[in-house]
BALOBA-1460 file (C-alpha; in Angstrom, 3 decimals):
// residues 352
<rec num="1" residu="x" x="101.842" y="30.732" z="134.764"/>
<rec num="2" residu="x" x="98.835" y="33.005" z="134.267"/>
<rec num="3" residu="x" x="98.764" y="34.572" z="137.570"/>
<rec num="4" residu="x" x="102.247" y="35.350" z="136.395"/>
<rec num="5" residu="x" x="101.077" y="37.456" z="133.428"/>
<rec num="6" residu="x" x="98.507" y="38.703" z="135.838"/>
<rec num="7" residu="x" x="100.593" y="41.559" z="137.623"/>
<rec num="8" residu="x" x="101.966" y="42.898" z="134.286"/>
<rec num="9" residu="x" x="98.226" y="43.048" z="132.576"/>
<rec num="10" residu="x" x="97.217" y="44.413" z="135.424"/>
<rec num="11" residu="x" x="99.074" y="47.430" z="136.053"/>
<rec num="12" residu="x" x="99.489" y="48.006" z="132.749"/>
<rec num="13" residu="x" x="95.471" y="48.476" z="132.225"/>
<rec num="14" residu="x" x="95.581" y="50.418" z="135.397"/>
<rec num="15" residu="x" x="98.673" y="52.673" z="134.158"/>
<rec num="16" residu="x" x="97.202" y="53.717" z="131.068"/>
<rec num="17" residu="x" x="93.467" y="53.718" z="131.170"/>
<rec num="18" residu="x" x="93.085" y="55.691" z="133.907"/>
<rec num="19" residu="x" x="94.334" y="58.744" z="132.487"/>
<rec num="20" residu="x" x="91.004" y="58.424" z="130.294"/>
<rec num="21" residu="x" x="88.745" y="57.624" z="132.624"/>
<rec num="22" residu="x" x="89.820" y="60.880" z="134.464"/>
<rec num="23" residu="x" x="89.639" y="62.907" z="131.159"/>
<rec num="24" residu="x" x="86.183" y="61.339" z="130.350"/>
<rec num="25" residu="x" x="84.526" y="61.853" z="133.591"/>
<rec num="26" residu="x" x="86.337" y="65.494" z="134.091"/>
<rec num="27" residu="x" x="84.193" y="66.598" z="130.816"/>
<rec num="28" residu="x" x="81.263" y="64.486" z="131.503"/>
<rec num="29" residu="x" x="80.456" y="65.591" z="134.584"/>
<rec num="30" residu="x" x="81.253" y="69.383" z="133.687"/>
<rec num="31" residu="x" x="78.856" y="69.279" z="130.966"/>
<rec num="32" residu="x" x="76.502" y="67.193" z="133.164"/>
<rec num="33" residu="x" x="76.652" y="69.332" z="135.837"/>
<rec num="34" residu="x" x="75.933" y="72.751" z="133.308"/>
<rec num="35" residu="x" x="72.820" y="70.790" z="131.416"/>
<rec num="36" residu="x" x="71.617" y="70.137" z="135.398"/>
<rec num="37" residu="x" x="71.746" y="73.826" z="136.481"/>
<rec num="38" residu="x" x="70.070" y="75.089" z="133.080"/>
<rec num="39" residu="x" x="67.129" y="77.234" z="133.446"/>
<rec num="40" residu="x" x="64.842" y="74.181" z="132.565"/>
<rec num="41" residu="x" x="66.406" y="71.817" z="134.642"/>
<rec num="42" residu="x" x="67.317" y="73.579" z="138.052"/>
<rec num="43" residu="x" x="63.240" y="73.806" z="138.503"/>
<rec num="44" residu="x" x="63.098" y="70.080" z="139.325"/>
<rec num="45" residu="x" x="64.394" y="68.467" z="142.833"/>
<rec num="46" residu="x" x="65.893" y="65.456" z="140.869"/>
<rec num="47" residu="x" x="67.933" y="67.726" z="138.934"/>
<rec num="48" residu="x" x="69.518" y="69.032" z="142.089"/>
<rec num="49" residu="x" x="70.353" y="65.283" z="143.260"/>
<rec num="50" residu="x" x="72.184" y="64.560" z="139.632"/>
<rec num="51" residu="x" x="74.052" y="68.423" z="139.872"/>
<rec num="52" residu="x" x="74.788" y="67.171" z="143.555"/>
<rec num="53" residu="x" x="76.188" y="63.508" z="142.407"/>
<rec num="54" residu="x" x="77.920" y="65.218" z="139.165"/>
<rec num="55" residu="x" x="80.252" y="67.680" z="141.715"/>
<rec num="56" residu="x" x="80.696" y="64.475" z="144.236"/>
<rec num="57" residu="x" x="82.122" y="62.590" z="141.205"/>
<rec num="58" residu="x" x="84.180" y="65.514" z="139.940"/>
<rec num="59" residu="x" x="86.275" y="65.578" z="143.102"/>
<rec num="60" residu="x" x="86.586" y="61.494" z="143.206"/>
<rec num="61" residu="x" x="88.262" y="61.857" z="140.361"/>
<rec num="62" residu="x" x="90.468" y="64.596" z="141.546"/>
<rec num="63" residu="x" x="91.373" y="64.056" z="145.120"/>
<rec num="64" residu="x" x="90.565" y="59.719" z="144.578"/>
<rec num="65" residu="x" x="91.259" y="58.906" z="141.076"/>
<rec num="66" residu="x" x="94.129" y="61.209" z="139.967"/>
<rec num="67" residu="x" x="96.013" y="60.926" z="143.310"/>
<rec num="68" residu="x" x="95.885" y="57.369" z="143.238"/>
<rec num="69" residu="x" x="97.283" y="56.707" z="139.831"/>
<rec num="70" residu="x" x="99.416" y="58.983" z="140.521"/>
<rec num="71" residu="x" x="100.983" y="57.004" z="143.689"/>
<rec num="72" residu="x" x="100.131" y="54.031" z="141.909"/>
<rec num="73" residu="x" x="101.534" y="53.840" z="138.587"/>
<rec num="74" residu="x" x="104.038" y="51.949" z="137.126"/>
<rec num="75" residu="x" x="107.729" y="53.654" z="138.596"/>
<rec num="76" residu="x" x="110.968" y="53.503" z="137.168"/>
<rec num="77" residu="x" x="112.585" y="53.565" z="140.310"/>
<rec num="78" residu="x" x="110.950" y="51.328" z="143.182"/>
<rec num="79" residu="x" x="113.566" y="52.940" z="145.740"/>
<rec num="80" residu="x" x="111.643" y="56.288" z="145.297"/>
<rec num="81" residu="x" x="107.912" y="57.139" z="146.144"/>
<rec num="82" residu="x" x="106.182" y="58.430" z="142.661"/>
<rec num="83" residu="x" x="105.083" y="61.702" z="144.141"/>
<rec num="84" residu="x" x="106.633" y="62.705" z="147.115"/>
<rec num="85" residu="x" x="104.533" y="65.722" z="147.571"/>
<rec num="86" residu="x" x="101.445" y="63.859" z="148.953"/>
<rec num="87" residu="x" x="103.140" y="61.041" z="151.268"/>
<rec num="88" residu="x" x="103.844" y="64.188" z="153.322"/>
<rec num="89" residu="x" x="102.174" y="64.669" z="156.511"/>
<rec num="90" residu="x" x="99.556" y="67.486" z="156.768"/>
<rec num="91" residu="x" x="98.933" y="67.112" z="152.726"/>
<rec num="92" residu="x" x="98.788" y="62.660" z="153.334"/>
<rec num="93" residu="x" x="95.906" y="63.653" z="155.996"/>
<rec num="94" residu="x" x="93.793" y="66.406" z="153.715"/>
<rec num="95" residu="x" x="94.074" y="64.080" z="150.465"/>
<rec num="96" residu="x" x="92.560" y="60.904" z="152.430"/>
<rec num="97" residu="x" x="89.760" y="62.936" z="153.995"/>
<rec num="98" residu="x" x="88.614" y="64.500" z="150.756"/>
<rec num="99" residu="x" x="88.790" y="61.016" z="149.243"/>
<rec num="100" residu="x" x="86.633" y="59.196" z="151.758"/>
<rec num="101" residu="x" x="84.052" y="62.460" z="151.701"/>
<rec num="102" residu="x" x="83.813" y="62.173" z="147.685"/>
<rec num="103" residu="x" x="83.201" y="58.621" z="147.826"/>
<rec num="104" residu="x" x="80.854" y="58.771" z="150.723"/>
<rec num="105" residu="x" x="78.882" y="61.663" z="148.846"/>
<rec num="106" residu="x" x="78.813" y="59.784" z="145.775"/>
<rec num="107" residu="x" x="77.174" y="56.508" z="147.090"/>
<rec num="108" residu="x" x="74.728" y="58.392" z="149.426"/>
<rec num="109" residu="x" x="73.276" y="61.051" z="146.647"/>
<rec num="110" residu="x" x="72.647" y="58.114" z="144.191"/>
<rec num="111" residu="x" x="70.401" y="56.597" z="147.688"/>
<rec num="112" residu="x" x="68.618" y="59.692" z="148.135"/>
<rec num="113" residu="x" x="67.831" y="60.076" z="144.464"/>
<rec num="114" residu="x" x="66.348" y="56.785" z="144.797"/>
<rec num="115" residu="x" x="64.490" y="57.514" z="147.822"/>
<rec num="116" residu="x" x="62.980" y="60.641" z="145.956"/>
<rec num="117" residu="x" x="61.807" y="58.320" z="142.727"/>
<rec num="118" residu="x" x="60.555" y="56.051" z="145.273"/>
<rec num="119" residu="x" x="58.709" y="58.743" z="146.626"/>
<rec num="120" residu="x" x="57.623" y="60.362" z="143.190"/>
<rec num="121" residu="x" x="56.578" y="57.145" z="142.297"/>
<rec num="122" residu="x" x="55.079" y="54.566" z="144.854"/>
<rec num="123" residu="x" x="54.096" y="57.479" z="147.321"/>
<rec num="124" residu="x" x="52.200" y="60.168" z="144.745"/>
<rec num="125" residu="x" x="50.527" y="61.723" z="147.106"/>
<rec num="126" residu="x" x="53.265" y="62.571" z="149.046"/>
<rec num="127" residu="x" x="55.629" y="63.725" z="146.095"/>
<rec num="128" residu="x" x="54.770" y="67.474" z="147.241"/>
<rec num="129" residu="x" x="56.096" y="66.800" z="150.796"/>
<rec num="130" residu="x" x="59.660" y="64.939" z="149.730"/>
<rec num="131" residu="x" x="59.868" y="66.255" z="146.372"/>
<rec num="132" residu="x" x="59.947" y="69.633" z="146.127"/>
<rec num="133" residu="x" x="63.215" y="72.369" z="145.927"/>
<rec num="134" residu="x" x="63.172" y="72.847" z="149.457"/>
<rec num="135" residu="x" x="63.225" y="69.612" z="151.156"/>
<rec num="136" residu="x" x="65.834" y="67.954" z="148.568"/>
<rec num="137" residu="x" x="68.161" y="71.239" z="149.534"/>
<rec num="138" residu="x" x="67.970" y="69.871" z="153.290"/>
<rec num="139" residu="x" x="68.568" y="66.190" z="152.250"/>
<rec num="140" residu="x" x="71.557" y="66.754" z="150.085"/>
<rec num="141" residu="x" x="72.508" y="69.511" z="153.016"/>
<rec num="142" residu="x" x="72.588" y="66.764" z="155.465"/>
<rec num="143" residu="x" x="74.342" y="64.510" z="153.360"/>
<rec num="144" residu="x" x="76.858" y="66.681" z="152.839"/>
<rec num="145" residu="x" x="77.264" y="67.479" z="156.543"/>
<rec num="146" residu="x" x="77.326" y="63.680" z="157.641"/>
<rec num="147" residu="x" x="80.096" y="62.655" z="155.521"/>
<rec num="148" residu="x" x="82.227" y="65.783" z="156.747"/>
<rec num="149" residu="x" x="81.328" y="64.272" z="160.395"/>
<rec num="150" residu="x" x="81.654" y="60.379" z="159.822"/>
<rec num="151" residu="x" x="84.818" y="60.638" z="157.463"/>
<rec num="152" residu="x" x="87.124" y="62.438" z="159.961"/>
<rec num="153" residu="x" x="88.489" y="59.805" z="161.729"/>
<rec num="154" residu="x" x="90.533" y="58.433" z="158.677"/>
<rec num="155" residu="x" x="92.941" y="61.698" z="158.775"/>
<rec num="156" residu="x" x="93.266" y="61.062" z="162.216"/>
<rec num="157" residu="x" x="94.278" y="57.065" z="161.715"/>
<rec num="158" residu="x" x="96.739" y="58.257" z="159.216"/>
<rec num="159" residu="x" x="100.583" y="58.975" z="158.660"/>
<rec num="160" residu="x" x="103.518" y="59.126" z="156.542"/>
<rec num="161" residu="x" x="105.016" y="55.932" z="157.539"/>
<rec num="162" residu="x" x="107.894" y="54.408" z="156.434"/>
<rec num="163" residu="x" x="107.214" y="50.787" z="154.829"/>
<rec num="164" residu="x" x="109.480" y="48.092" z="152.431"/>
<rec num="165" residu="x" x="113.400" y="47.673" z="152.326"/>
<rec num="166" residu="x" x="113.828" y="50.882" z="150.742"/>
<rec num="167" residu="x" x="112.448" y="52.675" z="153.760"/>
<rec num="168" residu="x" x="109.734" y="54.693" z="151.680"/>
<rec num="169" residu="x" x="108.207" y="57.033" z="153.409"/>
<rec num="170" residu="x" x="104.056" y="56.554" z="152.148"/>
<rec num="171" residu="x" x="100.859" y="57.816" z="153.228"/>
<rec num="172" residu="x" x="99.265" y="54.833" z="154.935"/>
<rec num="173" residu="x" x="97.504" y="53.919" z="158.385"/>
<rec num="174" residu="x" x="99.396" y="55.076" z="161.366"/>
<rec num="175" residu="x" x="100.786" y="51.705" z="163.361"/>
<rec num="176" residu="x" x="99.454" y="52.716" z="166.542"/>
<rec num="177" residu="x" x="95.598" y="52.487" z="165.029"/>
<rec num="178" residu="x" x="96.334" y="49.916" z="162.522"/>
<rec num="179" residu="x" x="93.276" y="47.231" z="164.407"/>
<rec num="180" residu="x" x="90.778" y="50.145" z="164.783"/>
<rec num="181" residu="x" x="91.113" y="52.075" z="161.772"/>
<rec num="182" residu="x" x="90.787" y="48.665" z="160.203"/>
<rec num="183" residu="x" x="87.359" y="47.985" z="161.628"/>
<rec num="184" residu="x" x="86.090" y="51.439" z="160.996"/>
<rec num="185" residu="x" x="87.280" y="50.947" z="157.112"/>
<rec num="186" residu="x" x="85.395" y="47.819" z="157.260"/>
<rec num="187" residu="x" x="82.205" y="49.653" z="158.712"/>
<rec num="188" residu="x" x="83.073" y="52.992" z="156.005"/>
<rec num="189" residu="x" x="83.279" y="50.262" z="153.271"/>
<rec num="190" residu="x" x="79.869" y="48.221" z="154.684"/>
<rec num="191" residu="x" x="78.057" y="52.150" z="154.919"/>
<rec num="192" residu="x" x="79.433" y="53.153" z="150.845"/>
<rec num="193" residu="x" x="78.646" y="50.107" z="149.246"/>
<rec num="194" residu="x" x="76.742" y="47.161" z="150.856"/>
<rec num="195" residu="x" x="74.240" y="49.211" z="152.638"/>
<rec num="196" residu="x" x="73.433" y="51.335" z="149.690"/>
<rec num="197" residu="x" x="73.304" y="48.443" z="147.508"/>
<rec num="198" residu="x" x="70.998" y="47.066" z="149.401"/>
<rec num="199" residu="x" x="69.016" y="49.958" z="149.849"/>
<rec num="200" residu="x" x="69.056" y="50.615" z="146.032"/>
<rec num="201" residu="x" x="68.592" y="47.093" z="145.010"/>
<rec num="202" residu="x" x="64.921" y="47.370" z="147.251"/>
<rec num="203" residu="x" x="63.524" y="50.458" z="146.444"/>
<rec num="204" residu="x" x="64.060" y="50.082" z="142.697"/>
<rec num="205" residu="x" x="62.849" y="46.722" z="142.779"/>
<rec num="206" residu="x" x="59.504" y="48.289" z="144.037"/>
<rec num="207" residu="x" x="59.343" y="51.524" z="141.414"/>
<rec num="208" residu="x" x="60.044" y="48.995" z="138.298"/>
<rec num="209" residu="x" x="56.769" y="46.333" z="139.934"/>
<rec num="210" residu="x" x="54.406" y="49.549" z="140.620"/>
<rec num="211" residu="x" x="55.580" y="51.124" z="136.999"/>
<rec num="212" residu="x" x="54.683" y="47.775" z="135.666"/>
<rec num="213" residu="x" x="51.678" y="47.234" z="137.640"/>
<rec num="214" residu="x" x="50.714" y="50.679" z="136.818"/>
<rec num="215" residu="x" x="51.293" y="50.241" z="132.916"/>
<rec num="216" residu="x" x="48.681" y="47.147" z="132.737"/>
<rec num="217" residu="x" x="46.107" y="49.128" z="134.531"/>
<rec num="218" residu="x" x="46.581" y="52.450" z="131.890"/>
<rec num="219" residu="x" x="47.337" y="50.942" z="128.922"/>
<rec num="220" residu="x" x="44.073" y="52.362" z="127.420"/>
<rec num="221" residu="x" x="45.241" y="56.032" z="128.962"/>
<rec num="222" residu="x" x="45.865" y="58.687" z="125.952"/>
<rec num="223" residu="x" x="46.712" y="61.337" z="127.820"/>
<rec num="224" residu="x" x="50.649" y="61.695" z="129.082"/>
<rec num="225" residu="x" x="51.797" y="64.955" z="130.190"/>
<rec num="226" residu="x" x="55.214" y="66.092" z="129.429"/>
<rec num="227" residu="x" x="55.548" y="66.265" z="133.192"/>
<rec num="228" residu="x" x="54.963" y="62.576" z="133.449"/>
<rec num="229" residu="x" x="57.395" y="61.619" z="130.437"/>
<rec num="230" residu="x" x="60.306" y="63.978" z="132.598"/>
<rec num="231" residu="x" x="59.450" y="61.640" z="136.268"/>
<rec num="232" residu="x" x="59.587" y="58.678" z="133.459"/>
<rec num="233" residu="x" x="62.973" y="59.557" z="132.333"/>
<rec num="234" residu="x" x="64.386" y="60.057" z="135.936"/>
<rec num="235" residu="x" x="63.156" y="57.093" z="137.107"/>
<rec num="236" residu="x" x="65.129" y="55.412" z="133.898"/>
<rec num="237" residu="x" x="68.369" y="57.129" z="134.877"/>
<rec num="238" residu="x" x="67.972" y="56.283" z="138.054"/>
<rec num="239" residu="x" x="68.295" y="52.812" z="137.566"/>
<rec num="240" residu="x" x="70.571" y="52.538" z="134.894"/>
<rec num="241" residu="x" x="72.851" y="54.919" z="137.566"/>
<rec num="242" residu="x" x="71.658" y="52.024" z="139.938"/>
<rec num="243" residu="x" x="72.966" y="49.080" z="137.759"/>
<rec num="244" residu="x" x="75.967" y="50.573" z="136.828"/>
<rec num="245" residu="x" x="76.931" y="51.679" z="140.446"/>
<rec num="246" residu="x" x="76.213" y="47.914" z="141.626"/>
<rec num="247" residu="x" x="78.240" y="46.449" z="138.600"/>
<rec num="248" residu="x" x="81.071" y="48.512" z="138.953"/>
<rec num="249" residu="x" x="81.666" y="48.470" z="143.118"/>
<rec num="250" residu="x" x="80.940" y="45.038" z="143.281"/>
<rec num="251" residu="x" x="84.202" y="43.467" z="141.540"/>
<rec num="252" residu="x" x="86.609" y="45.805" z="143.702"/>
<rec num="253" residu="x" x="84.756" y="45.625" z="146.943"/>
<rec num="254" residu="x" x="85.188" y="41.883" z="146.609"/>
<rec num="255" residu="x" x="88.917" y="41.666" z="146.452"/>
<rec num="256" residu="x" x="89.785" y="44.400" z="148.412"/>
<rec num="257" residu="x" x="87.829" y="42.727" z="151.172"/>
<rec num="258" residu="x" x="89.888" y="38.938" z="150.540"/>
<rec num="259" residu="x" x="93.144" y="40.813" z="150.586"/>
<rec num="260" residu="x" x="92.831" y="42.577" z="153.764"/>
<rec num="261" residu="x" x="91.381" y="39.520" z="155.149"/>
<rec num="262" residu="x" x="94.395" y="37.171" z="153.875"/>
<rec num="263" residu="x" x="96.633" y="40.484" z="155.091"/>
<rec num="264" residu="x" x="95.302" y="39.921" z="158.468"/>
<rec num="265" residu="x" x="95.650" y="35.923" z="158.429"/>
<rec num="266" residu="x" x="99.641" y="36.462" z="157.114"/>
<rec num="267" residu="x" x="100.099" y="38.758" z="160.606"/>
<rec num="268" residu="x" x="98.668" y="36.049" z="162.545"/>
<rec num="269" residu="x" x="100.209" y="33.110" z="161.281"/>
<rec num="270" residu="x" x="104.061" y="33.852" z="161.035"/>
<rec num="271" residu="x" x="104.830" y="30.093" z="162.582"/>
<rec num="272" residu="x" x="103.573" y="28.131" z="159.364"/>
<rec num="273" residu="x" x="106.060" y="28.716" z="156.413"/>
<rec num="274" residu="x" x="104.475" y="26.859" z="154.255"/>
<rec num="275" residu="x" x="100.732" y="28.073" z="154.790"/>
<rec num="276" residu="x" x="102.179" y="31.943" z="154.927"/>
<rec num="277" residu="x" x="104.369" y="31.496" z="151.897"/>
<rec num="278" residu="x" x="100.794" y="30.232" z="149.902"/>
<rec num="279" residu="x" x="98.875" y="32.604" z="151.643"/>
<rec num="280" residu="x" x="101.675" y="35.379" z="150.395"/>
<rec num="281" residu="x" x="101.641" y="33.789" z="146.770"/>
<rec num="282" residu="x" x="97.678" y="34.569" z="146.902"/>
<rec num="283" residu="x" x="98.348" y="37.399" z="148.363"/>
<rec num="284" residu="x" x="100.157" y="38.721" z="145.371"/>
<rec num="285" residu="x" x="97.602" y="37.231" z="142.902"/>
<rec num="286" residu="x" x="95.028" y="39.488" z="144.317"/>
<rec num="287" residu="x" x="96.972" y="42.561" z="144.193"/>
<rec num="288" residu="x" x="97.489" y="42.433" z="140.898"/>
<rec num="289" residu="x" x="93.295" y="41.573" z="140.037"/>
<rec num="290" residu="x" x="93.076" y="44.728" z="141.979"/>
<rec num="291" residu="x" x="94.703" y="46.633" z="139.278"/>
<rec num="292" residu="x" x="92.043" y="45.741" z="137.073"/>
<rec num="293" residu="x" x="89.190" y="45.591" z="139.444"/>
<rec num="294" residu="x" x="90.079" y="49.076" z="140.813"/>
<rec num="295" residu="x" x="90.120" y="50.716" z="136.747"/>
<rec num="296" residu="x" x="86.868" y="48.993" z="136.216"/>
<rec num="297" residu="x" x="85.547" y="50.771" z="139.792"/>
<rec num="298" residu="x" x="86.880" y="53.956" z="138.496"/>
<rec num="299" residu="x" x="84.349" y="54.159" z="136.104"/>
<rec num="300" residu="x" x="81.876" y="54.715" z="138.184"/>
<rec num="301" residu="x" x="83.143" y="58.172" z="138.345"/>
<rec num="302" residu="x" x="83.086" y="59.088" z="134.536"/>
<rec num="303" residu="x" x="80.006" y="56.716" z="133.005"/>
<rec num="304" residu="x" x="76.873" y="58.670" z="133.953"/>
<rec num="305" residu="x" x="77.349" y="61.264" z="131.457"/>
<rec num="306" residu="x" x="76.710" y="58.353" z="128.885"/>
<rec num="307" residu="x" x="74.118" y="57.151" z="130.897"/>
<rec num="308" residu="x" x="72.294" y="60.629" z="130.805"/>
<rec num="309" residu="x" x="72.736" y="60.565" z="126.711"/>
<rec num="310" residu="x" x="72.079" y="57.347" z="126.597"/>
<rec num="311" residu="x" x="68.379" y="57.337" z="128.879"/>
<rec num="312" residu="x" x="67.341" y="60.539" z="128.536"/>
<rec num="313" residu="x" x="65.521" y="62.462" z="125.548"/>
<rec num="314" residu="x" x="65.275" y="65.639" z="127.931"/>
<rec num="315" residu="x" x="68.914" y="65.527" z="128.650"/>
<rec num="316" residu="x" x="70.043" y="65.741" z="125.132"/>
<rec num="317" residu="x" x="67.619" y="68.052" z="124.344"/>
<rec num="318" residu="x" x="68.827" y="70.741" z="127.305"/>
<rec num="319" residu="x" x="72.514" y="69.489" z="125.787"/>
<rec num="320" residu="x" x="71.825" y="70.794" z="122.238"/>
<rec num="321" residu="x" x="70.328" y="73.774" z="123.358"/>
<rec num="322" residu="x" x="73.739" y="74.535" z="125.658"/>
<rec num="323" residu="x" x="75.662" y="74.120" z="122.498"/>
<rec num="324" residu="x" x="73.006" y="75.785" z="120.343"/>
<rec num="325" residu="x" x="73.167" y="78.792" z="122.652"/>
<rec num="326" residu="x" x="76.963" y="78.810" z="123.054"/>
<rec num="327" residu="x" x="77.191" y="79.232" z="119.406"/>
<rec num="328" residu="x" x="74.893" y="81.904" z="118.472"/>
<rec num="329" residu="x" x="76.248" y="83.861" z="121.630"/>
<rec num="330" residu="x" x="79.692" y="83.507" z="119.409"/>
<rec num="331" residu="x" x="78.029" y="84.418" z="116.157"/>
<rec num="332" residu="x" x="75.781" y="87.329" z="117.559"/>
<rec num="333" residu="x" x="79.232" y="88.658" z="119.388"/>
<rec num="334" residu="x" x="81.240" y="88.200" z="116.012"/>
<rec num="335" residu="x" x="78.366" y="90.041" z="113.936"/>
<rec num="336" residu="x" x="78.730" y="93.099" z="116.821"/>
<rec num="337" residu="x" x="82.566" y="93.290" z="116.667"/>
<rec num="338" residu="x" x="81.850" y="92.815" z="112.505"/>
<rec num="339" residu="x" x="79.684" y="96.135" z="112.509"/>
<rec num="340" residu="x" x="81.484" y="98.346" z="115.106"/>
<rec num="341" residu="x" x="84.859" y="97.167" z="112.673"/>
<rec num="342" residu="x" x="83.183" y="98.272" z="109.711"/>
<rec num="343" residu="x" x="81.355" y="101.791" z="110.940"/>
<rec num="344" residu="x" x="84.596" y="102.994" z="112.860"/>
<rec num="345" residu="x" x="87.714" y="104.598" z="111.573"/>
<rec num="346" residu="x" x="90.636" y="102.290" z="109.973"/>
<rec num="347" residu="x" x="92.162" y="102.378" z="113.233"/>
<rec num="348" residu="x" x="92.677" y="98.637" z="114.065"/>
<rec num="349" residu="x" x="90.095" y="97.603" z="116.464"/>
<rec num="350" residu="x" x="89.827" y="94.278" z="118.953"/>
<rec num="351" residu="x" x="86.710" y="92.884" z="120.208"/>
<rec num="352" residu="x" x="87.487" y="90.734" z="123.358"/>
C-alpha cells in the first residue's frame, strides 16, 4: 500500500517544486554569475571557474530542468504529449545535445576547480603555473570544447518515436541504436558523476589533511594576508560545492541506474509471467522514487548561490556592494533628472 501512495507523492513533489527550483537557481546564478565578473573578483582564476559553473548551471536549468518538467508533468490528457513542440525531430535532437553539454560542463568545472585548490593548496609552489588567468582560460576552454565533442553522439541516437497505446509520438532513443546508445549513456553517466566523484572525493580529502596539517604547524602565525583568507574561502566553497554535488547526484544516479537495469532484464525475460509481472511491479515503484530523486538532483542546479552566501564573507561583501552601487547609480540619476527638471522651462520633461 505505500508504494501505492508512492507515484502520487511523487509526481506531485516533482510537479510543483520544480517550478522553484528553476526560479531559484535562474536568480541565483544571475546574481552569482554578476558578483563573479565584478571588478574585484574577475582578477582571480577561481572566480572564472565559479562564473564558468554559474553559466553551465543556468542552461541546465533551461534546456534540462525546464524542458523536462515540462514533458514531465502531471497531464490532463495521457492521449496527448504535454508539449508537442519539442518531441519534434530537428528541435528533439538540439534540446538533448544542449542537455547532455550543460550537465557535462557542470560536473567537469566543479573537477577543475578542485584541481586548481588542489593546486593552490598542496602544490604552492606551483600555484603561478596552474593558477593564474591564463592557464584557467585554456582549462575551462578545453572543457568546453570536449563536451561539444563527446556529447554529440546522443542527437545522433535520437528520434521522435512513437511509444504506448496512444501512439505518442516522444523524443526518445531511436530503435535502431537502442543497445549502443545505452552503453554510451552508461559510460556519459560513469564520466558526469562516478568519475568526478571520485576525483572530487580524493583531492579534497588531501586539501582538508594538508589545511589541517598546516594549521597545527602555524598556530602561533599572526600574520594572515587578506590574500590567504580569499584562497581560504575558495577552498571552503569548494567543498561545500563538493558535498552538495555528491549528495544530490548520488540518490538519482542510483535509481536511474536499477531501472534501466530491471528495463533491460523485462526485454530479456518475456517467457516468465510471473518474474516479469514482479519485475514490472518494481519497475513502477522506481519510477515513481524517481520523481522525487530527480527534484532532489535538480537542486544541484539552483543551491550554490546559498552556498556562496552561506561560505563566503568575500562573496557577500562583492554582493552588497552590487546592490550598494545599483542604488546610488538610481539615486545619483534621479538627483540629475531632479536638477535638469527644476533649472529648465515648465515644459514637461522625461529622464529615461
Amino acid at each position: 500500500m505505500e508504494r501505492q501512495s508512492i507515484p502520487t507523492a511523487g509526481e506531485k513533489i516533482f510537479t510543483y517544486m520544480t517550478p522553484f527550483i528553476f526560479v531559484i537557481g535562474i536568480f541565483g546564478n544571475i546574481l552569482s554569475l554578476r558578483v563573479f565578473v565584478t571588478k574585484n573578483m574577475r582578477k582571480l582564476s577561481a572566480s572564472l571557474y565559479l562564473a564558468a559553473l554559474s553559466t553551465a548551471d543556468l542552461l541546465s536549468l533551461i534546456f534540462y530542468v525546464l524542458i523536462e518538467w515540462i514533458k514531465r508533468s502531471i497531464s490532463p490528457d495521457p492521449s496527448v504529449p504535454a508539449a508537442p513542440f519539442f518531441e519534434q525531430n530537428g528541435i528533439c535532437q538540439i534540446l538533448i545535445y544542449m542537455q547532455y553539454i550543460s550537465r557535462f560542463l557542470s560536473s567537469w568545472i566543479i573537477v577543475c576547480f578542485t584541481f586548481e585548490r588542489y593546486i593552490g593548496v598542496c602544490h604552492t609552489l606551483k600555484r603561478k603555473t596552474f593558477c593564474d588567468m591564463h592557464s584557467t582560460r585554456k582549462i575551462v576552454t578545453s572543457v568546453v570544447c570536449l563536451a561539444v565533442v563527446l556529447c554529440i553522439y546522443k542527437p545522433c541516437m535520437t528520434a521522435s518515436v512513437e511509444v504506448g497505446p496512444y501512439k505518442i509520438k516522444v523524443c526518445s532513443t531511436d530503435p535502431n541504436h537502442q543497445d549502443m546508445s545505452f552503453i554510451l549513456d552508461c559510460i556519459f553517466v560513469f564520466c558526469i558523476i562516478f568519475l568526478p566523484f571520485v576525483i572530487i572525493t580524493v583531492l579534497n580529502s588531501m586539501i582538508i589533511r594538508t589545511l589541517y596539517i598546516r594549521n597545527k604547524h602555524h598556530r602561533q602565525c599572526k600574520v594572515i594576508t587578506e590574500e590567504s583568507i580569499i584562497r581560504l574561502e575558495f577552498t571552503v566553497i569548494l567543498i561545500a560545492i563538493s558535498f552538495c554535488f555528491i549528495a544530490l547526484n548520488t540518490p538519482y544516479t542510483a535509481i536511474w541506474c536499477k531501472q534501466h537495469l530491471l528495463t533491460r532484464f523485462v526485454k530479456q525475460m518475456d517467457g516468465d509471467q510471473l518474474l516479469v509481472a514482479n519485475t514490472g511491479s518494481e519497475m513502477t515503484w522506481n519510477i515513481n522514487v524517481m520523481f522525487i530523486t530527480r527534484t532532489i538532483f535538480y537542486m544541484n542546479y539552483c543551491v550554490n548561490f546559498f552556498l556562496y552566501c552561506l561560505t563566503g564573507a568575500y562573496f557577500r561583501k562583492e554582493l552588497r556592494m552590487l546592490f550598494m552601487y545599483k542604488s546610488k547609480n538610481y539615486q545619483s540619476q534621479y538627483h540629475r533628472c531632479s536638477v535638469q527638471n527644476t533649472s529648465s522651462t515648465p515644459t514637461p520633461n522625461t529622464c529615461v
